[in-house]
N, C-alpha and C positions, 0 to 999 in steps of 0.2 A: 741308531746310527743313522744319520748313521753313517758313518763314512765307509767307504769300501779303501783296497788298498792305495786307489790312485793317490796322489795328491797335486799340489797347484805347478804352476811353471814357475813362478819366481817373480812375477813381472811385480812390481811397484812397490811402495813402501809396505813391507814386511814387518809381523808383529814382534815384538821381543822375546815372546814364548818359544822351547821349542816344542815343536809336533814330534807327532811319534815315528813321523818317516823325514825328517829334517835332515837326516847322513845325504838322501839322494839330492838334496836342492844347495842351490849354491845360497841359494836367500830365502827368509821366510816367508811366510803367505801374505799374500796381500790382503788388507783391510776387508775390501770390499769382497773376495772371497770367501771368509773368514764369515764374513756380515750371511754372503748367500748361502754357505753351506750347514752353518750350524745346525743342532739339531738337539744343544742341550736344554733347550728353554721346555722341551716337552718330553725329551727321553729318559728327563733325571726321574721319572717313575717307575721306570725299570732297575735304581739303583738297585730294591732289594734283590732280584732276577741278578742282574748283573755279578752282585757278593758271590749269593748262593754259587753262579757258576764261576768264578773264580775259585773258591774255595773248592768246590768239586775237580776243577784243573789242576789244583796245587797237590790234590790226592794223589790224583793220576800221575803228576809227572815224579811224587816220590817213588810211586810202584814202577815207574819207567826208569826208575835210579839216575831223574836228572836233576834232581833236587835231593841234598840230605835232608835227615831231621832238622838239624838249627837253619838252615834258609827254610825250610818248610814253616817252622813253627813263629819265624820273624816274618813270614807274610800273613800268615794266618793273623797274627796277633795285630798285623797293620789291619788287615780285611775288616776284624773287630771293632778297632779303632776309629775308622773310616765311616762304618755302618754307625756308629756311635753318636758321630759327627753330625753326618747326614740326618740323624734321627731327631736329632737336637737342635739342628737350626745353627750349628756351627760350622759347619766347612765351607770354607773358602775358594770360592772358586776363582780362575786366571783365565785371561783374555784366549789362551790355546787348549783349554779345556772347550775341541769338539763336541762333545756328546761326553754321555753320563760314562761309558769307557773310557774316555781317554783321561777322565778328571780322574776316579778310581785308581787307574794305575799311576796316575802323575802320583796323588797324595802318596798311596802303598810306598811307593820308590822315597819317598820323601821319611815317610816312617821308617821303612825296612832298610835303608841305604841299599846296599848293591845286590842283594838279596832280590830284593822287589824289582830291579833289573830282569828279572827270572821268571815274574808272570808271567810274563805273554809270551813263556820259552813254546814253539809249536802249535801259537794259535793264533790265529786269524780274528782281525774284528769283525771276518764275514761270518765266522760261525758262530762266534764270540754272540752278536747280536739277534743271530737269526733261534739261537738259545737261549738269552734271556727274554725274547718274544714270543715262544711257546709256552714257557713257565708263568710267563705272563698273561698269553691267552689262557692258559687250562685254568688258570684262579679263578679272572673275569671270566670265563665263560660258566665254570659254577658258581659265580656271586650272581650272575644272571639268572641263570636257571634256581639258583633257592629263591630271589626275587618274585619269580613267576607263582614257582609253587606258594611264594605266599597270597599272590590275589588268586589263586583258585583256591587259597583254603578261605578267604573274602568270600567267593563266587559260592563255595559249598556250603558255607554258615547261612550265606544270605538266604539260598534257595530253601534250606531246612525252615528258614524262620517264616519263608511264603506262604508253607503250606497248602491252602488250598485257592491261593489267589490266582486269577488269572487277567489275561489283556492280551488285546488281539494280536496276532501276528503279522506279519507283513509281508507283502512281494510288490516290488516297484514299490515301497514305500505307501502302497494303498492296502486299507485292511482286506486281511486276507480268509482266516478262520483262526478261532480264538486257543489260546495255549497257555496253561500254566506259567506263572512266571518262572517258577522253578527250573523249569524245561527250557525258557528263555535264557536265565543265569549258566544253567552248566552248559549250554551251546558254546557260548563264551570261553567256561570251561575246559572244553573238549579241545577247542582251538587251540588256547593255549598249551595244553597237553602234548600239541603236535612242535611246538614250540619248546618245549623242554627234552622232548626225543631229539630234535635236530641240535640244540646246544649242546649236548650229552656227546651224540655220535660224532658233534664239529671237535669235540675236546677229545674224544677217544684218540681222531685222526690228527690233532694236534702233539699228541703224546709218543712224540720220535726225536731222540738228541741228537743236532748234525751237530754236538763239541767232538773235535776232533777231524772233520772236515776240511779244516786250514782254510786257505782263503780260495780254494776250489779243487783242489787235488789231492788231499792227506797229507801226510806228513813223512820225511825217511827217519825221523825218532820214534823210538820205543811209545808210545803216545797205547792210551789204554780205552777208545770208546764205550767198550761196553761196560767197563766200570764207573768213569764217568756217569753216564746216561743212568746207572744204575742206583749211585750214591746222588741223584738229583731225582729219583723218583719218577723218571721215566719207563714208559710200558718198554720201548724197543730203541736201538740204535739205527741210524740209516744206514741204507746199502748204496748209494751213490753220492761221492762226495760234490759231483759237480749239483746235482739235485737237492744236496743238503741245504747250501749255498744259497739259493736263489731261489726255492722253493716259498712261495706265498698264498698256496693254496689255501691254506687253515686260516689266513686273514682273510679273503676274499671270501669263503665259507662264513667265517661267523660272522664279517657282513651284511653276507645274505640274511643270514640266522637272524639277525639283528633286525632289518630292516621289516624282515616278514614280521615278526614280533610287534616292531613300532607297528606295523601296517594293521593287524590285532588291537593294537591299544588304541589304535586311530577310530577304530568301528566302536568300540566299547565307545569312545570319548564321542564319537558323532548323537550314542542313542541318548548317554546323557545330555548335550546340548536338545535334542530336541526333546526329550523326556521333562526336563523339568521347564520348557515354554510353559508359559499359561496355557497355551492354544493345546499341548496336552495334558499338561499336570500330573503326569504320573510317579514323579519323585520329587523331593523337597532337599535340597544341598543342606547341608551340615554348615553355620556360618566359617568357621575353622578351616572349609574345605572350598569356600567361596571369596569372591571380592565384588566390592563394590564401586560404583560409580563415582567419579571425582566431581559429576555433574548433575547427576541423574539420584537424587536422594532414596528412591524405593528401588534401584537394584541388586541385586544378587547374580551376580556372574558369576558363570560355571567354565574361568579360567584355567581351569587343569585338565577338563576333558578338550575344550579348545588348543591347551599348547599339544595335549596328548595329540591331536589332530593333524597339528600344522607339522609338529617336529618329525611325521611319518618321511615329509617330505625331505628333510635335511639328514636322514638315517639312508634312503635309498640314493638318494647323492654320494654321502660317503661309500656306497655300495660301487655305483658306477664309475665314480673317479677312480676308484683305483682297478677297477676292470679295464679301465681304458688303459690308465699308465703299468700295465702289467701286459695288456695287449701283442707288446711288438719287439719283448725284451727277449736278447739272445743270451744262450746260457753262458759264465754264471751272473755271480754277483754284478748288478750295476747299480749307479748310484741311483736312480728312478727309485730304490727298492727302499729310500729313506722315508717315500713318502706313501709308505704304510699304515705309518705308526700313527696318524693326527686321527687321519677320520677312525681305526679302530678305538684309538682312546675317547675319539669325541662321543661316537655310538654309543661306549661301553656306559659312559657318564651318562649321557642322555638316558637310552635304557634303566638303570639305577635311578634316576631321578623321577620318572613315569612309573615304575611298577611301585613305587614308596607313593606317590601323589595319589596315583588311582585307588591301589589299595584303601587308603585312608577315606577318601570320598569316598565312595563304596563301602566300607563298614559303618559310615555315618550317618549317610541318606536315609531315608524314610521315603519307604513306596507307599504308592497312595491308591490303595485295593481297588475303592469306590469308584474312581475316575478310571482305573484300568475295565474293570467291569462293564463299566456303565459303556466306553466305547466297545469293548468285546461282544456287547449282548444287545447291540444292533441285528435284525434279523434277516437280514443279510450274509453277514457274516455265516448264516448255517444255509444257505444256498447247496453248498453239496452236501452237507447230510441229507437235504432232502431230496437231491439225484442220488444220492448212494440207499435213499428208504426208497425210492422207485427200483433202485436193480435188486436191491432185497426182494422186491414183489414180483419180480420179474421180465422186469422193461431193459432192454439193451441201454448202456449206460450214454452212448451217443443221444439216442432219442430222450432217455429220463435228463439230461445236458438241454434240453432244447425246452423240454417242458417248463424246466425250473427258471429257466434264462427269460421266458417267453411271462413267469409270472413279477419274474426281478423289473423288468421293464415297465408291465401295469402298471405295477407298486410305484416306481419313479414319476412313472407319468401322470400318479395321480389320482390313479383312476380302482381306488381302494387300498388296503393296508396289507401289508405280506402275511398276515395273521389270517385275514380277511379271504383274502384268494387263496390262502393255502386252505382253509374250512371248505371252501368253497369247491376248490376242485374234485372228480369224483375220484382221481388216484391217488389223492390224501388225504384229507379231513384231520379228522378230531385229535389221531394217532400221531400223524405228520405233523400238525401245528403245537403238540409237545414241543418236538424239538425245537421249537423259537423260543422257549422259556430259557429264563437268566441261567447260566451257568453248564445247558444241558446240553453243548454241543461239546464244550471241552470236555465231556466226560466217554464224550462214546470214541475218542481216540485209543485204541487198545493193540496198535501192530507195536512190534519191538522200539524201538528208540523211538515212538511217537511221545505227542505232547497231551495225553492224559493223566489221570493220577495212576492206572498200574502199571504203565509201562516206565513211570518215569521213580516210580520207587523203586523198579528194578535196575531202572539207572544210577538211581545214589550208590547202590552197590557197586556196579560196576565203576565207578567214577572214583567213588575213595577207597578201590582197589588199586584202580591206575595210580592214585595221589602217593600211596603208603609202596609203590613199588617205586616211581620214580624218585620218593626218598632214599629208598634204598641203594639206588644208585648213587645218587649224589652224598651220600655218607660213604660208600667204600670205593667211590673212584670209579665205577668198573661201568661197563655197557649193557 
């Protein structure tokens, strides 16, 4: 919609169609109205949303005895029809088809004759819409979240196939101490994780029919919500009709949801741009998953982690815009509340197009152990093992900080090798310069969630525990 109840004043050449509130005007809409308010060119994706809750209304108003059988079964059969249409590439649309509602009921009435007069007997296109936009978030927000879980079942395949590979870590982007890649992957993982809870619980709180609401106060017909809400697969019906109305919480939510998510895919897509530089080489793109230069004959760009990148920014935009235009709206419905729909569908698209891109990069890459290694097992890099092998011996960890700092500096200046001075000192030696050997610093990581090999095999467990329950959710609906 989305149109709310208003409509135009009448001013200027008026279209031939009529609209659905055409009794109050003395003339139809004007062009240029018509031009700014539409809102079919992107809402016709809620036709099937739209159906579904028609046909749940036509229920309801037989159980409210305001439709017999045969008007019932002559809407129903248009509803069919229509969706048929739609499906097919055949309906026609007319210069006064609003939005994907108002085209719906024109066609129905055109099917059903006077019968189809009788849809929209008790109902509002404010609730009308703000229900096919639920239905519509709870799909897309599980077609998101199965999206996700599928690049963490990427992130968990990759990690298993690591093994015992490792490469440094980072902080500020400078190496920091060396970590399994494994333990690198499901970090990634984890985040996401927190991303599939948030899309899950945005749908939970999505899952309330305001059908029945009218256009902000109820209805004085027999009108049946909680059967509605019920035969559409809704968890609960609303308790405030003016709230049902104008309520756009669960989009500015999965927004959020959304944006945080892009903002996830943006760090994954940053490590691969710099991952597969030369300047580090630690992954090799998949050609299928790269492109090339129109100029530049030896490259390989790593275009998908860069739009993954760029598109964080056009994801939290659709965040903020509609924070702002939701900002200063007095209750209920106003038309502000049409411009909902663009950036959730754009998000939703976006999203879908990144978790399919990255996944696929990522199941095709090749890490490149040796280059991860060979910068991890700079000896530097074990700088606090060897203050944490000083408080082992008994040195307060401030003073063993000072010691090792005091040799890291030598080393740079020049003035011997960190092998060298580590031998050399009389609170380390032989014992201490172990740990500069390849591979021996990522091993003595052993606290819970760290980045060694025992703590981080207790993490696969944990991890494709989390994976095999948040399926479970997303197969039965539930929180």
């Amino acid at each position: 919609m989305t149109t709310g109840d208003a409509g135009a004043d009448g001013a200027g050449e008026g279209l031939g169609e009529r609209t659905l509130w055409h009794g109050r005007f003395a003339s139809g809409p004007a062009e240029a109205l018509m031009a700014y308010t539409v809102s079919l060119p992107y809402d016709r994706r809620l036709a099937v949303d739209d159906i579904a809750g028609s046909r749940a209304h036509v229920r309801g108003l037989v159980r409210g005895e305001l439709l017999d059988g045969d008007e019932a079964s002559a809407i129903l059969a248009a509803l069919d029809q229509v969706e048929e249409e739609l499906a097919g590439g055949e309906f026609a649309f007319v210069p006064s088809d609003e939005d994907i509602h108002t085209a719906v009921e024109r066609r129905v009435t055109e099917i059903a004759g006077p019968a189809g007069g009788k849809l929209h007997t008790g109902r509002s296109r404010n609730d009308q819409v703000a229900t096919d936009l639920r239905l519509y978030a709870k799909r897309a927000l599980t077609e998101v979240a199965q999206g996700v879980v599928a690049l963490q079942e990427v992130l968990l395949d990759r990690a298993r196939e690591a093994g015992d590979a490792y490469l440094p870590g980072y902080t500020h982007l400078q190496r920091a101490q060396p970590v399994l890649l494994a333990h690198h992957l499901l970090a990634h993982g984890w985040a996401l994780a927190r991303d599939v809870d948030r899309l899950l619980a945005t749908r939970d709180r999505a899952d309330v029919s305001p059908l029945g609401a009218g256009a902000l106060a109820g209805s004085s017909l027999p009108l049946d919500p909680s059967g509605t809400a019920a035969d559409l697969g809704f968890a609960a019906v609303f308790d405030n009709s003016l709230d049902a109305v104008s309520d756009r919480d669960f989009v500015a939510e999965a927004l959020f949801d959304l944006a945080l998510l892009g903002v996830h895919l943006s760090r994954i897509g940053e490590e691969v741009v710099l991952w597969s530089t030369e300047e580090f080489g630690f992954l090799k793109l998949d050609d299928a998953y790269s492109t090339g230069s129109s100029m530049l004959p030896q490259k390989k760009n790593p275009d998908i982690a860069e739009l993954a990148r760029g598109k964080a920014g056009r994801l939290i935009g659709n965040l903020t815009g509609l924070l702002v235009t939701l900002k200063g709206l007095p209750l209920a419905y106003n038309r502000d509340l049409q411009e909902d729909k663009e950036p959730l569908f754009d998000s939703v698209d976006q999203i879908v197009l990144a978790l399919q891109a990255l996944s696929g990069l990522l199941a095709t890459s090749t890490f490149v152990a040796e280059a991860m290694a060979d910068a991890a097992d700079s000896p530097y890099s074990a700088a606090t093992d060897l203050a944490e092998f000083l408080v082992e011996a008994g040195t307060p960890f401030r003073e063993a900080h000072a010691i090792v700092g005091e040799i890291v500096r030598t080393a740079l200046d020049g003035r011997g090798t960190m092998a060298e001075l580590v031998l050399a000192h009389p609170a380390l030696g032989a014992e201490a310069g172990a740990l500069l050997d390849s591979g021996a610093s990522v091993q003595r990581r052993t606290t819970r969630g760290g980045a060694g090999p025992e703590p981080v095999a207790a993490q696969f467990d944990r991890f494709t525990a989390q994976l095999a329950s948040d399926q479970v959710r997303l197969a039965d609906g539930g929180s």
